[in-house]
C-alpha positions as CSV (number, residue, x, y, z in Angstrom):
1,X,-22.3,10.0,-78.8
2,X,-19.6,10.5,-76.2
3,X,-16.2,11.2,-77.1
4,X,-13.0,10.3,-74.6
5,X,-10.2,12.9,-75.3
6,X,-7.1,13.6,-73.3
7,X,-5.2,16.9,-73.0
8,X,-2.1,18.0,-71.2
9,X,-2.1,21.0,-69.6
10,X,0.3,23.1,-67.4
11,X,0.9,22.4,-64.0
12,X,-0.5,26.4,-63.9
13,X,-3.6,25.7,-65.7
14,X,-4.5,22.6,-63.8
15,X,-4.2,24.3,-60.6
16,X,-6.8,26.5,-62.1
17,X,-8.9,24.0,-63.1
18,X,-9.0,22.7,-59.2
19,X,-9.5,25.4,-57.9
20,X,-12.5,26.4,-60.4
21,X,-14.2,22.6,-59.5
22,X,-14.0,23.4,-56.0
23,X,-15.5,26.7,-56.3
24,X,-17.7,26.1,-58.1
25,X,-19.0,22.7,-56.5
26,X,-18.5,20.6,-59.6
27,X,-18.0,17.1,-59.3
28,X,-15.2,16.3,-61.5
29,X,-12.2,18.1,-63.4
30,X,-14.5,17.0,-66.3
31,X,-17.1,18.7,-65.5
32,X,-15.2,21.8,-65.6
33,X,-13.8,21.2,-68.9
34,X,-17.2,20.1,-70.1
35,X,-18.7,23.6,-68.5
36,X,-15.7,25.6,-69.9
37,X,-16.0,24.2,-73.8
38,X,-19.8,25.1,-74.1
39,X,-19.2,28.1,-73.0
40,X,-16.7,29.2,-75.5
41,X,-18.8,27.3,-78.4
42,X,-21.8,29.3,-77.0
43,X,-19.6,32.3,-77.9
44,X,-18.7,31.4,-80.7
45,X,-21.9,29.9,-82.2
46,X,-23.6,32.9,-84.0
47,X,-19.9,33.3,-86.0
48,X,-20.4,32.5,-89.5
49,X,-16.6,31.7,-90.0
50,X,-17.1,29.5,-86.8
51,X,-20.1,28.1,-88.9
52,X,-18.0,27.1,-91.8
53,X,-15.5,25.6,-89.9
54,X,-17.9,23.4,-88.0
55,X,-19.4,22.4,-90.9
56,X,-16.0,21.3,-92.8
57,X,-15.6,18.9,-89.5
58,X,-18.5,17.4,-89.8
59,X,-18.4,16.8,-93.6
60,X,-15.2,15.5,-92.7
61,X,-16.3,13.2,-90.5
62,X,-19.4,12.0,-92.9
63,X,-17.2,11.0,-95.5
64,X,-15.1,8.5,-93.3
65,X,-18.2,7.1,-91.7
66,X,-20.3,6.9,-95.1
């Protein structure tokens, strides 16, 4: 399932962002966020306190849809 979300960001930042897509070739600011978030869950994966916190969000999350 696809989740929308929506972020504001520094004028800074977003120039960063840009400049990253262009870059990099990506098609979409998206894209870059998208690229950018599963790289710093891949780092953070193996983390057992990153573990536990995942879990409570997604126990969270079974309770409201159960």
């Amino acid at each position: 399932m696809s989740r929308k979300i929506q972020a504001t960001i520094t004028q800074e930042l977003y120039d960063h962002v840009e400049a990253i897509k262009e870059y990099g070739g990506y098609g979409s600011v998206s894209e870059v966020v998208n690229k950018a978030l599963e790289k710093l869950v891949n780092d953070h994966a193996s983390n057992e306190i990153y573990k536990y916190y995942l879990q409570k969000v997604r126990d969270g999350r079974n309770e409201v849809t159960e």
